[in-house]
C-alpha positions as CSV (number, residue, x, y, z in Angstrom):
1,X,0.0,0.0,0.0
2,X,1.4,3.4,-0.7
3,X,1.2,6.2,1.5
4,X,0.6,9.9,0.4
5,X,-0.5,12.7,2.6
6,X,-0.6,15.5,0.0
7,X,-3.4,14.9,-2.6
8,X,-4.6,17.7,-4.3
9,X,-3.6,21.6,-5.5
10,X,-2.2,24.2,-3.4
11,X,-4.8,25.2,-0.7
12,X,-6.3,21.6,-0.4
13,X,-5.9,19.9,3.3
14,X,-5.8,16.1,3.1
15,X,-4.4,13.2,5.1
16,X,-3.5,9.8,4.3
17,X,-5.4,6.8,5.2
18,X,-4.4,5.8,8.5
19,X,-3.2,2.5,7.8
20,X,-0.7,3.7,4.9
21,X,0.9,6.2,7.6
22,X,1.1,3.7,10.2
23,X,4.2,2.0,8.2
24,X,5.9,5.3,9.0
25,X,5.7,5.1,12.1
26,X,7.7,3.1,14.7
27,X,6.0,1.5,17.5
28,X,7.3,0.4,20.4
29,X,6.8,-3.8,20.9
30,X,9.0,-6.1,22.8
31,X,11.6,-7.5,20.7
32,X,10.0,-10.7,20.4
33,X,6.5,-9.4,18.9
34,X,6.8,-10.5,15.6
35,X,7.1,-8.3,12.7
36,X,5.5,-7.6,9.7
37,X,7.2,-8.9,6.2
38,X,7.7,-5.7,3.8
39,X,7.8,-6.2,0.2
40,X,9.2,-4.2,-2.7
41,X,5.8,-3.0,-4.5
42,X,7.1,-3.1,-7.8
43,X,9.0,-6.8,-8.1
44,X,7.4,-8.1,-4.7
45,X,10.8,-9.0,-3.3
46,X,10.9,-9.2,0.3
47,X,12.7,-5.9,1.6
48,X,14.4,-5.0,5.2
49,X,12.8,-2.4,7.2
50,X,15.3,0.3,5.7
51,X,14.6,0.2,2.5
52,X,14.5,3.2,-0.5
53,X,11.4,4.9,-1.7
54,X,10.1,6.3,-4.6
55,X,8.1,9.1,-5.0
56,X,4.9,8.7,-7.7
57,X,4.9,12.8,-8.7
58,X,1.0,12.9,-10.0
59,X,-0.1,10.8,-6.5
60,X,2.6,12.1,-4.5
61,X,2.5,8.6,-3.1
62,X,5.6,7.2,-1.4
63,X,6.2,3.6,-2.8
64,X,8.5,0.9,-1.2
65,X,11.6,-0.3,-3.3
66,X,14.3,-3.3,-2.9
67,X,17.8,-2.3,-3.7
68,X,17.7,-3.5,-7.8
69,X,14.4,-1.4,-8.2
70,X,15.6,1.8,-6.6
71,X,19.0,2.0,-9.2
72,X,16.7,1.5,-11.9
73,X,15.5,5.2,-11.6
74,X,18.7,6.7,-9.6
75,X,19.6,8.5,-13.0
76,X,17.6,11.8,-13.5
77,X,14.6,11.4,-15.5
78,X,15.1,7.3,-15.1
79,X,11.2,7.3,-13.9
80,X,9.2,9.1,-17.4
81,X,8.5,11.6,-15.4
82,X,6.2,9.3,-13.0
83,X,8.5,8.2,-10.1
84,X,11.4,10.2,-8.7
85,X,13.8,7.8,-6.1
86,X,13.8,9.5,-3.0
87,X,17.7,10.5,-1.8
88,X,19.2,9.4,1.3
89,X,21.3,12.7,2.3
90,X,20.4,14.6,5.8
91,X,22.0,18.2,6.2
92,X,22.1,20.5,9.4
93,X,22.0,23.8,8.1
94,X,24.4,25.8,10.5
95,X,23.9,29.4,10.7
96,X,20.7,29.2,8.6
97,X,19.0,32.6,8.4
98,X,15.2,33.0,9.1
99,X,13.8,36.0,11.2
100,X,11.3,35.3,13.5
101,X,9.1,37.8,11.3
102,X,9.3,35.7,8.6
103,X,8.2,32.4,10.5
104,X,5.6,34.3,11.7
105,X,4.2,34.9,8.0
106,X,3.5,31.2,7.6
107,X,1.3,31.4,10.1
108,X,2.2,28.0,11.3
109,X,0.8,26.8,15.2
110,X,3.1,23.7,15.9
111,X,6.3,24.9,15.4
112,X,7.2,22.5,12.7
113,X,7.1,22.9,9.3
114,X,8.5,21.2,5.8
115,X,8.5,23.0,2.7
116,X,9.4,21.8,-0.8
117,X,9.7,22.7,-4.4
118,X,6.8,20.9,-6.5
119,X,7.9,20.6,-10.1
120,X,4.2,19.4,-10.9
121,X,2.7,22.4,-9.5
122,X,5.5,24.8,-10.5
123,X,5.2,26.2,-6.5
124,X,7.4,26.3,-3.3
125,X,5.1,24.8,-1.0
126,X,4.8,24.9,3.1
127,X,3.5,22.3,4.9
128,X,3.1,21.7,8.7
129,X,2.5,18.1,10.3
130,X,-1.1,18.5,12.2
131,X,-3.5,15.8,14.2
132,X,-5.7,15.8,11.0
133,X,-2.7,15.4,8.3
134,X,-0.3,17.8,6.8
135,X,-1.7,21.1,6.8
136,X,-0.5,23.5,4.0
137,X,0.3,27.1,5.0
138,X,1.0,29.8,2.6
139,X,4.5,30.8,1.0
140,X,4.8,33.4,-1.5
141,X,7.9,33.4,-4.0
142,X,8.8,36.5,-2.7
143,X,9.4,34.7,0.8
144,X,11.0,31.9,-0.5
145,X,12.8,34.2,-2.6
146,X,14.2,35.6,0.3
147,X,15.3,32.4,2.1
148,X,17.5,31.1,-0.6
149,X,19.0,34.1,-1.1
150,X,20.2,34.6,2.2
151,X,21.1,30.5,2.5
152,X,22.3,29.9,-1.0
153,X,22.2,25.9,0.2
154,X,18.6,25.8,-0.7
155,X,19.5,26.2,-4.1
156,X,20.5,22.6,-4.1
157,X,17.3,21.3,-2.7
158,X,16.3,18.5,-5.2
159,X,12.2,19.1,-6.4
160,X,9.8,16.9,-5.1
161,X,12.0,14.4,-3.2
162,X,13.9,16.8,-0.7
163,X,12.3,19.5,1.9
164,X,13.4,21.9,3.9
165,X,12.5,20.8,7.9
166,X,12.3,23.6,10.6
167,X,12.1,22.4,14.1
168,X,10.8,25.1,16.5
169,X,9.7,23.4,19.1
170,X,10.8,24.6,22.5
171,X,12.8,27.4,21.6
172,X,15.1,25.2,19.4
173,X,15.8,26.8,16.0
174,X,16.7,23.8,13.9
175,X,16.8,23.6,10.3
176,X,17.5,20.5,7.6
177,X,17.4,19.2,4.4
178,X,15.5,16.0,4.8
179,X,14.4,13.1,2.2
180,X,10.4,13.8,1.4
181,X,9.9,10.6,3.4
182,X,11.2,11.5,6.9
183,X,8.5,14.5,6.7
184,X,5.5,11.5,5.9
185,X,7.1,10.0,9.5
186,X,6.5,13.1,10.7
187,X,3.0,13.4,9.3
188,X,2.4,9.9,10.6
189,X,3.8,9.8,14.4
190,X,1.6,12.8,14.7
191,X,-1.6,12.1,13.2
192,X,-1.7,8.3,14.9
193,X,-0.7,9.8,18.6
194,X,-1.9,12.9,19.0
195,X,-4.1,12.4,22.0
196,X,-6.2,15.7,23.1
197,X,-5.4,19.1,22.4
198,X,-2.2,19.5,23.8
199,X,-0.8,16.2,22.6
200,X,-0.3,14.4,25.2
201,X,3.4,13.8,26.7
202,X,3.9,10.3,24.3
203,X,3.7,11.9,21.4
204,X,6.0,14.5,22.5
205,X,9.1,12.2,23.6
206,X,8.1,10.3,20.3
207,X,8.7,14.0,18.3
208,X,11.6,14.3,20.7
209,X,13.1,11.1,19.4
210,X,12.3,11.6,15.9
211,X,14.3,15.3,15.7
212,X,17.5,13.6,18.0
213,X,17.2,10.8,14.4
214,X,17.3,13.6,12.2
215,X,20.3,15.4,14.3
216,X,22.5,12.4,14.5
217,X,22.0,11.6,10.5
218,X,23.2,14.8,9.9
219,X,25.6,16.3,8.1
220,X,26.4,19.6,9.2
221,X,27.0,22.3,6.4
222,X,26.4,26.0,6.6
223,X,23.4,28.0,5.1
224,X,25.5,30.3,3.2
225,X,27.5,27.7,0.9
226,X,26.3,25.3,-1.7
227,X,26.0,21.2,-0.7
């Protein structure tokens, strides 16, 4: 089954069917529960549980690969235009610049927010991980505009596949360039936990957890030079 949890135009709120974001999220068993047999959904081959995706760009549906799938459509423009293999690379943007005026313009409640350059749609689009899904927020050019040009790094950021991940939470002022499928974890660990209106204190060490993954991934680089 594949997972998507953006499914229309700009402006449309949608969420992805429970079940499909449940495989993004990591629950925590005793090591002896047994676990569930992942397959490749293109050749069937049984996968491990850290495997490559793809991304399908007209569903923006994340699909599970094995190893000889995924190098089939590592060269650009290896998928038609229809599937684009999702990179592995995690950056911590050091020094990145963002003024607190200009996170206030998104408008976004959580403190969390992924943004991404959609070659479908031809926009930069801002998305924040919510209860009910991911929740888009608005972005002008201008404002993205204004981001890369004071953290020329962004200019790398691959379309469709790659986002930008701010992490605001506490006070922290975090920022990375993520695969498109660490921000459907996200997405997922949020919308199958959230418990109330504040939460509830699982969900935050699970958020917790997921950001200290992201940190030690890494790769620190600073927002002013080009990955």
């Amino acid at each position: 089954m594949s997972a998507s949890f953006l499914a229309g135009d700009r402006g449309e709120r949608s969420a992805a069917p429970v079940g499909a974001l449940r495989r993004f999220v990591q629950k925590r068993e005793p090591a002896s529960s047994p676990q569930a047999v992942k397959h490749c959904e293109l050749c069937s081959e049984v996968i491990p549980t850290d495997h490559r995706h793809l991304l399908d760009l007209s569903s923006r549906a994340l699909i599970c690969a094995c190893q000889a799938c995924s190098l089939l459509f590592s060269d650009e423009g290896a998928g038609g235009g229809k599937y684009r293999l999702v990179p592995r690379r995690h950056l911590s943007l050091i020094d990145f610049q963002m003024t607190d005026q200009q996170w206030d313009e998104l408008m976004i409640p959580v403190n969390m927010a992924f943004i991404f350059r959609s070659s479908g749609s031809k926009h930069v689009m801002a998305f924040y991980p919510s209860p009910a899904g991911a929740t888009e927020s608005l972005l002008d050019l201008e404002g993205w505009e204004m981001l890369t040009s004071s953290n020329p790094v962004l200019l790398g950021l691959e379309p469709d596949v790659e986002a930008l991940l701010i992490n605001r939470v506490k006070n922290a002022r975090d920022h990375y360039i993520v695969p498109i499928d660490a921000c459907y974890q996200l997405v997922g660990l949020i919308r199958l936990s959230w418990k109330g209106l504040s939460g509830g204190t699982e969900t935050w060490e699970a958020i917790g957890e997921f950001f200290e993954n992201i940190r030690a991934k890494s790769r620190p680089v600073k927002g002013d030079q080009d990955a």
